[in-house]
Backbone as JSON Lines, residues from 0, in Angstrom:
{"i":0,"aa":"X","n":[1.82,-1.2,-20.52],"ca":[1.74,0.21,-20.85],"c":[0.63,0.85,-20.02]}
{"i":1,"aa":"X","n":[0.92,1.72,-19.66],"ca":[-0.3,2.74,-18.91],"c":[-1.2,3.63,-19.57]}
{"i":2,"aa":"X","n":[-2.1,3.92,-19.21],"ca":[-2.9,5.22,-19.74],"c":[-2.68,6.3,-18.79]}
{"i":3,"aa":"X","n":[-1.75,7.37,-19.61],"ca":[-2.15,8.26,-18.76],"c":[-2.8,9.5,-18.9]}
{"i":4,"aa":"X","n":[-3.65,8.93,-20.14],"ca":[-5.13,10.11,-19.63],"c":[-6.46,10.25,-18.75]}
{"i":5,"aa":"X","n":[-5.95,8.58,-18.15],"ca":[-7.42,8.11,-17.2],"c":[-8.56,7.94,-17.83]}
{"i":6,"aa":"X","n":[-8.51,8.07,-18.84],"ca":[-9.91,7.97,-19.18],"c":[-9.84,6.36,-19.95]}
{"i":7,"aa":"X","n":[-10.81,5.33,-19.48],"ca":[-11.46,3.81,-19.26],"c":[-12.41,4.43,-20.21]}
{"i":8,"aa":"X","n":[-12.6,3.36,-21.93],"ca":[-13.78,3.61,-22.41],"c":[-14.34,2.22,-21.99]}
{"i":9,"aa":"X","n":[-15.55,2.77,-22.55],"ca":[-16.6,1.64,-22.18],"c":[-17.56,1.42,-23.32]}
{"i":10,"aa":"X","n":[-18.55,0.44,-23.4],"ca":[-19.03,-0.1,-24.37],"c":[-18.38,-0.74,-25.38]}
{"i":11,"aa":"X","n":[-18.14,-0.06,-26.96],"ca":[-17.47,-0.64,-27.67],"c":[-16.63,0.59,-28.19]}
{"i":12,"aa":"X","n":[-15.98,1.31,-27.53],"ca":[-15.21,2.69,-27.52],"c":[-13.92,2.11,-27.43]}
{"i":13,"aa":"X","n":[-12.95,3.07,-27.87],"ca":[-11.54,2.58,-27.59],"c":[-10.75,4.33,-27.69]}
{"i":14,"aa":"X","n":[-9.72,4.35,-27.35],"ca":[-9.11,6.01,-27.21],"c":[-7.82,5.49,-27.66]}
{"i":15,"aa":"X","n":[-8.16,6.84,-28.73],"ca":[-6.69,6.77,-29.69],"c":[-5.99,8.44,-29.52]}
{"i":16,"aa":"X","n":[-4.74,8.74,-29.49],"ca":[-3.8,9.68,-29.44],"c":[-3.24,9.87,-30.76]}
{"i":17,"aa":"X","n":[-4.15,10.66,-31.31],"ca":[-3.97,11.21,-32.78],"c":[-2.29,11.64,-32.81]}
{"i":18,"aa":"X","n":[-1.89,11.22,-34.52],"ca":[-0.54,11.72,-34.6],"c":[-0.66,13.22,-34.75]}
{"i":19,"aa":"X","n":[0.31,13.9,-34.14],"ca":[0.85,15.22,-34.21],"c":[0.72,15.71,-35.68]}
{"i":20,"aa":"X","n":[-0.05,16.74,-36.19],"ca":[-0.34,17.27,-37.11],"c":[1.15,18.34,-37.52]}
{"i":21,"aa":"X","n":[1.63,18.62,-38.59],"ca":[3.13,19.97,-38.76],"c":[2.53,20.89,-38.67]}
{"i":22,"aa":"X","n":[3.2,21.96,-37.83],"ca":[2.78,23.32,-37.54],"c":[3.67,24.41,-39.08]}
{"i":23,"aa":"X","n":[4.44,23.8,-39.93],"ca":[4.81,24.31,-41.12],"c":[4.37,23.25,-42.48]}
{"i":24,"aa":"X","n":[4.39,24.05,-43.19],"ca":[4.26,23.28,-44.45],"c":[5.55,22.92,-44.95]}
{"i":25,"aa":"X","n":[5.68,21.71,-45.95],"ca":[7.22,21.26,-46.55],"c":[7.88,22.82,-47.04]}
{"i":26,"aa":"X","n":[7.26,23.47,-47.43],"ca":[7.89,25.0,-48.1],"c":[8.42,25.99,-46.58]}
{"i":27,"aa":"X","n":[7.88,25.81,-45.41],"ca":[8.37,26.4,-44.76],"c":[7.38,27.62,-43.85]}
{"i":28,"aa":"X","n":[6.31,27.35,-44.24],"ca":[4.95,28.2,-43.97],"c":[4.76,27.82,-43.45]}
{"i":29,"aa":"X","n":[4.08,28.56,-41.98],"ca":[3.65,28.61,-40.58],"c":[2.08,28.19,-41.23]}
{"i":30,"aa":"X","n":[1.42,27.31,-40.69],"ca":[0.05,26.78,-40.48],"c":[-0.45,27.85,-39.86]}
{"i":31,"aa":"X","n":[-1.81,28.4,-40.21],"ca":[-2.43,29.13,-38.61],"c":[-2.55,28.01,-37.9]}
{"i":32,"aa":"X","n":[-3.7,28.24,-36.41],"ca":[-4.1,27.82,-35.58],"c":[-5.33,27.04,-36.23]}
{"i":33,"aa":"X","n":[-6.05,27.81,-36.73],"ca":[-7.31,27.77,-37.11],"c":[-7.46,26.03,-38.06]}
{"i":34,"aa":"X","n":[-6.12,26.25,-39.22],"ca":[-6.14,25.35,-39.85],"c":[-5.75,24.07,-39.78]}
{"i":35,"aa":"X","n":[-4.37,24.28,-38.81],"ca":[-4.33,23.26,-37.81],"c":[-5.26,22.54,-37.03]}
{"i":36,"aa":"X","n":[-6.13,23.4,-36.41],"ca":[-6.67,22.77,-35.47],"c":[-8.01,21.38,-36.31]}
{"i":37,"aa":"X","n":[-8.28,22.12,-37.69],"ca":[-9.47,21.93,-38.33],"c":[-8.65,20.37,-39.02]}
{"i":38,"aa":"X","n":[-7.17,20.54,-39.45],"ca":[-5.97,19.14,-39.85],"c":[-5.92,18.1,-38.97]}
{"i":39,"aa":"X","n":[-5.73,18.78,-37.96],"ca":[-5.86,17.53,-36.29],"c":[-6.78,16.87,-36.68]}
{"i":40,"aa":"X","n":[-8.18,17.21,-36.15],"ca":[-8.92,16.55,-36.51],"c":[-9.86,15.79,-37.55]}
{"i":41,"aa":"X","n":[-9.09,16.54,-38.7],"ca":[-9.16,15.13,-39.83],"c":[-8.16,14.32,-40.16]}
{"i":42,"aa":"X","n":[-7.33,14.03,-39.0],"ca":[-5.9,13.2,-39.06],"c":[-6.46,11.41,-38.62]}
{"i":43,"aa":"X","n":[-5.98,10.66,-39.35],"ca":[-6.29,9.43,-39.52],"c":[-5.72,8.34,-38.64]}
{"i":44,"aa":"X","n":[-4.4,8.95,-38.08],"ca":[-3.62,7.63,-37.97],"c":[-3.4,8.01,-36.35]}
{"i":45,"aa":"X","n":[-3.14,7.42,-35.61],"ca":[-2.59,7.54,-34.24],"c":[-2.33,6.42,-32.92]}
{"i":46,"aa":"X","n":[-2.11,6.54,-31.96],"ca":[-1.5,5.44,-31.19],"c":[-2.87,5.49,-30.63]}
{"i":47,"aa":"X","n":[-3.47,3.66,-30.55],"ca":[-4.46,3.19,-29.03],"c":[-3.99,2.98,-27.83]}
{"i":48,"aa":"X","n":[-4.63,4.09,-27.06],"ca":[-4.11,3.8,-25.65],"c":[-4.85,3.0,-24.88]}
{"i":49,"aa":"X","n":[-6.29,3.11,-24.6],"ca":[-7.06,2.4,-24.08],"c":[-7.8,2.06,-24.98]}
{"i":50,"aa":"X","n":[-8.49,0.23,-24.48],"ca":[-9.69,0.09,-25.1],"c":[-10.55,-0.5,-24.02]}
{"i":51,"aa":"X","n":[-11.55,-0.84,-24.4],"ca":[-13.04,-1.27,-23.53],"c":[-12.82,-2.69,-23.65]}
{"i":52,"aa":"X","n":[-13.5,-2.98,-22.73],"ca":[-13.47,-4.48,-22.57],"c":[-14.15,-5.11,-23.99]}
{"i":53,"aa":"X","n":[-15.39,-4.47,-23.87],"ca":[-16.17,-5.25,-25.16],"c":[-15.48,-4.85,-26.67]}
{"i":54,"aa":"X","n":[-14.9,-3.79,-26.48],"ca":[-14.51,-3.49,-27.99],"c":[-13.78,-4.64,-28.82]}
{"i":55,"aa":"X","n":[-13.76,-4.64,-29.99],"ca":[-13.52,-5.96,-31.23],"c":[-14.15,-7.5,-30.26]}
{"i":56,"aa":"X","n":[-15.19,-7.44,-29.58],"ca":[-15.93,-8.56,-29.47],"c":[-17.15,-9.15,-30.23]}
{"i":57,"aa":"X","n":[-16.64,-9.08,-31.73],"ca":[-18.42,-9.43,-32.33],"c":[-18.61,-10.8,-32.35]}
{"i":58,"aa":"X","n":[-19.48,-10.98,-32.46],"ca":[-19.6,-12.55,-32.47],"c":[-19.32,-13.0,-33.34]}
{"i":59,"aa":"X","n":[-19.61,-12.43,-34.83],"ca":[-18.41,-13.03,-35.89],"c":[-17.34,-13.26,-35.85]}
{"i":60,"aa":"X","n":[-16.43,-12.38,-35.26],"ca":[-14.96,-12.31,-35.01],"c":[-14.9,-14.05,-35.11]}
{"i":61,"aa":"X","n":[-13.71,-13.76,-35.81],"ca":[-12.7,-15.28,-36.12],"c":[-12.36,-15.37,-34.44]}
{"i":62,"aa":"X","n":[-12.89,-16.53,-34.36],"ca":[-11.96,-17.06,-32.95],"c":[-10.65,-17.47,-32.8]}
{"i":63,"aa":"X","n":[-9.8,-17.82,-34.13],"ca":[-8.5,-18.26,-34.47],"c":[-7.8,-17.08,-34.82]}
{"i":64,"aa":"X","n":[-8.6,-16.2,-35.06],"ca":[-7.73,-14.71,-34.87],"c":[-7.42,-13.93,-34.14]}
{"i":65,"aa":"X","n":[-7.43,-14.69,-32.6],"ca":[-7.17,-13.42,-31.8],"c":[-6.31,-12.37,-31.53]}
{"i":66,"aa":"X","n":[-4.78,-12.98,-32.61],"ca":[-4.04,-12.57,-32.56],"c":[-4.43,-10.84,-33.7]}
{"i":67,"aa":"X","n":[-5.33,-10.98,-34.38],"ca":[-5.62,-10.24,-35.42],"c":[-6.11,-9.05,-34.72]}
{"i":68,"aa":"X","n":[-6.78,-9.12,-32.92],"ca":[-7.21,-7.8,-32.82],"c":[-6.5,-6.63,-32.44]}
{"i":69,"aa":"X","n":[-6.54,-5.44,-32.46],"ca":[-5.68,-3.84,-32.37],"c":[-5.69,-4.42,-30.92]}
{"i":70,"aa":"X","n":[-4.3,-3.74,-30.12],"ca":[-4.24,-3.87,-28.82],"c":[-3.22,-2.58,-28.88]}
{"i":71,"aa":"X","n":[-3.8,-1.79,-27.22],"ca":[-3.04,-1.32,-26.82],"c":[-1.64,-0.62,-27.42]}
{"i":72,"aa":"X","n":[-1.28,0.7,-27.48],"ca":[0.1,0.53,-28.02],"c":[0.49,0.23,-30.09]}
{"i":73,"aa":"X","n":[-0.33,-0.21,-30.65],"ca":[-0.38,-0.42,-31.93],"c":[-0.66,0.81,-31.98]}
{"i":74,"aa":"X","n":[-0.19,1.24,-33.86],"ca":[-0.28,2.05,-34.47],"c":[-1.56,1.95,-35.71]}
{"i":75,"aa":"X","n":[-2.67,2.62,-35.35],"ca":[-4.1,1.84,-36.01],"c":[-4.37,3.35,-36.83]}
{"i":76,"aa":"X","n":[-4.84,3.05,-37.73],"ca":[-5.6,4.22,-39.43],"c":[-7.0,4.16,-38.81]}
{"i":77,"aa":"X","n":[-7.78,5.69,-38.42],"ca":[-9.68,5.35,-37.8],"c":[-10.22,6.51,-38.83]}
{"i":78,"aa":"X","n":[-11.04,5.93,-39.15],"ca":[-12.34,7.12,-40.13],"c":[-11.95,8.82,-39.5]}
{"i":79,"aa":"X","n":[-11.82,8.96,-40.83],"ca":[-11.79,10.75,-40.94],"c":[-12.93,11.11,-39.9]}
{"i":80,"aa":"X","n":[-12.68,12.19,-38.86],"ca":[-13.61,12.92,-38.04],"c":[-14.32,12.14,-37.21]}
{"i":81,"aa":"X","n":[-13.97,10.91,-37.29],"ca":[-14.57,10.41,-36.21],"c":[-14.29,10.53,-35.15]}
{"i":82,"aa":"X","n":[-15.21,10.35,-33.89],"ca":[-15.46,10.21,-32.38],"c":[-14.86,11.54,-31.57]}
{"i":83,"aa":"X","n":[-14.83,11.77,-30.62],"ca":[-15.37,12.81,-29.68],"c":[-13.59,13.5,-29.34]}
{"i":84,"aa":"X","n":[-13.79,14.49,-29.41],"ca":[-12.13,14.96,-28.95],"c":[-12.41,15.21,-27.48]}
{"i":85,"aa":"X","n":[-11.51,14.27,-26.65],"ca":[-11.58,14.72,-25.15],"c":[-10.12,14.8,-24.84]}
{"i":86,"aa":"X","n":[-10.42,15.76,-23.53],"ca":[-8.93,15.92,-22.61],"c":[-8.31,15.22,-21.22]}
{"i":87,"aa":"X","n":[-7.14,14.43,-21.77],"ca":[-7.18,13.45,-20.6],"c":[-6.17,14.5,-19.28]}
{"i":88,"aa":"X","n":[-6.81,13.41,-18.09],"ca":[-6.29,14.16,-17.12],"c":[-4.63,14.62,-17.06]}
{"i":89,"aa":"X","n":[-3.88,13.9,-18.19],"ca":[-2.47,14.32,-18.53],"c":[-2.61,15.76,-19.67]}
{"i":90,"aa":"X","n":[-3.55,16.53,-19.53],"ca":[-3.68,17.71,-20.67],"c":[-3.65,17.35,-21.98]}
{"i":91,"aa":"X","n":[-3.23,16.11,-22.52],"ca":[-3.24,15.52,-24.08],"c":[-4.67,15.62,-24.33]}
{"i":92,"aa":"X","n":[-5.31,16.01,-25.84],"ca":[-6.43,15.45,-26.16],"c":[-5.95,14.29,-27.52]}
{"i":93,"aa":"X","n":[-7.03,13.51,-27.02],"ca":[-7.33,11.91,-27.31],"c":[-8.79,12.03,-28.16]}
{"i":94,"aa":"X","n":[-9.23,11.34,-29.02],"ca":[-9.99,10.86,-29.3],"c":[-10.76,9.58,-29.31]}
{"i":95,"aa":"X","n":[-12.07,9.3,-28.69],"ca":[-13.24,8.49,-28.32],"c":[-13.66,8.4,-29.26]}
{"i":96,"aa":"X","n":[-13.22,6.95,-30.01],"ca":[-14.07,6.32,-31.27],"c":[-14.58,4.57,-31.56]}
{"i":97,"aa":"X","n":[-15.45,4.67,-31.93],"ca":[-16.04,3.13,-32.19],"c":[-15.25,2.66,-32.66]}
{"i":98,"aa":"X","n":[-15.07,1.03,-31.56],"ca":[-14.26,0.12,-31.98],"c":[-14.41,-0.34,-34.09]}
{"i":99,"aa":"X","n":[-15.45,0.13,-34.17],"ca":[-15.58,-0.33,-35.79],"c":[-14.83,0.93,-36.68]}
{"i":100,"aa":"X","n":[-15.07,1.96,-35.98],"ca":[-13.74,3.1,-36.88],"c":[-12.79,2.55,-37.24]}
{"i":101,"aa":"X","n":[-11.77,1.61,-36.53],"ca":[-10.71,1.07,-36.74],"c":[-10.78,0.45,-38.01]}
{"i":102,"aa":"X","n":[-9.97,1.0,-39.02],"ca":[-10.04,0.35,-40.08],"c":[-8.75,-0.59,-39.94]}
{"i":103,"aa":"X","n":[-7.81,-0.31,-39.51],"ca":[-6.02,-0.92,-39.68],"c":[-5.33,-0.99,-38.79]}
{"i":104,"aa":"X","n":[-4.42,-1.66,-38.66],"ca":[-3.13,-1.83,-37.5],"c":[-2.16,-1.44,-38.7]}
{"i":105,"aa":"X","n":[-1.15,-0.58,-38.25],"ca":[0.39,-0.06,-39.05],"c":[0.93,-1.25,-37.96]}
{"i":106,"aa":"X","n":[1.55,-2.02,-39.3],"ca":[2.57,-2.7,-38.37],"c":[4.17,-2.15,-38.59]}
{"i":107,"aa":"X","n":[4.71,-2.66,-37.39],"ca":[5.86,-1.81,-37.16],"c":[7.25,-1.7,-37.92]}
C-alpha cells in the first residue's frame, strides 16, 4: 500500500486518515460547517496509513506478538482529539498521533 500523503512520521508517531464524519443527521439535517468540522476532530476511528519505524517498539512489547502490532492499512480506534491535524500533499487531512493513542485494531 502507498502513502499518498507523503508525509513519513518519525519517532513514535504514526498517521491515521480519520473516518469521514455525515454532513446530515439520521433525521435529515444539514450539519453546519462549524460543527462538523469541531465532529471530525473528535472522531475516533480511522485508517493507518503510515507509521514510524520506532512506533509499537517498547521494550515490553511481547516478542511472540508480533503479529499483535497495528500495521499499515488496519482499521485502528485513537484517543478523542488527539495529535496534530495535517495536510498531506494529496489535499486529504490526516492526523499525527502517538503510537500509544492507539487503543485498537477493528478487525475486518
Amino acid at each position: 500500500m502507498t502513502n499518498p500523503s507523503r508525509i513519513q512520521p518519525t519517532e513514535f508517531k504514526v498517521l491515521v486518515h480519520p473516518k469521514e464524519v455525515d454532513e446530515k443527521t439520521t433525521g435529515g439535517i444539514i450539519i453546519p460547517e462549524q460543527s462538523k468540522e469541531r465532529e471530525q476532530y473528535a472522531q475516533q476511528e480511522g485508517e493507518l496509513i503510515a507509521v514510524s519505524p520506532l512506533a509499537f517498539t517498547y521494550q515490553d512489547w511481547p516478542i511472540d506478538n508480533v503479529t499483535g502490532y497495528p500495521r499499515v492499512g488496519d482499521t485502528v480506534l485513537f484517543a478523542k482529539y488527539s495529535g496534530a491535524k495535517v495536510t498531506g500533499m494529496d489535499g486529504v487531512e490526516y492526523r499525527l498521533v502517538n503510537d500509544k493513542d492507539i487503543g485498537a485494531v477493528i478487525e475486518p
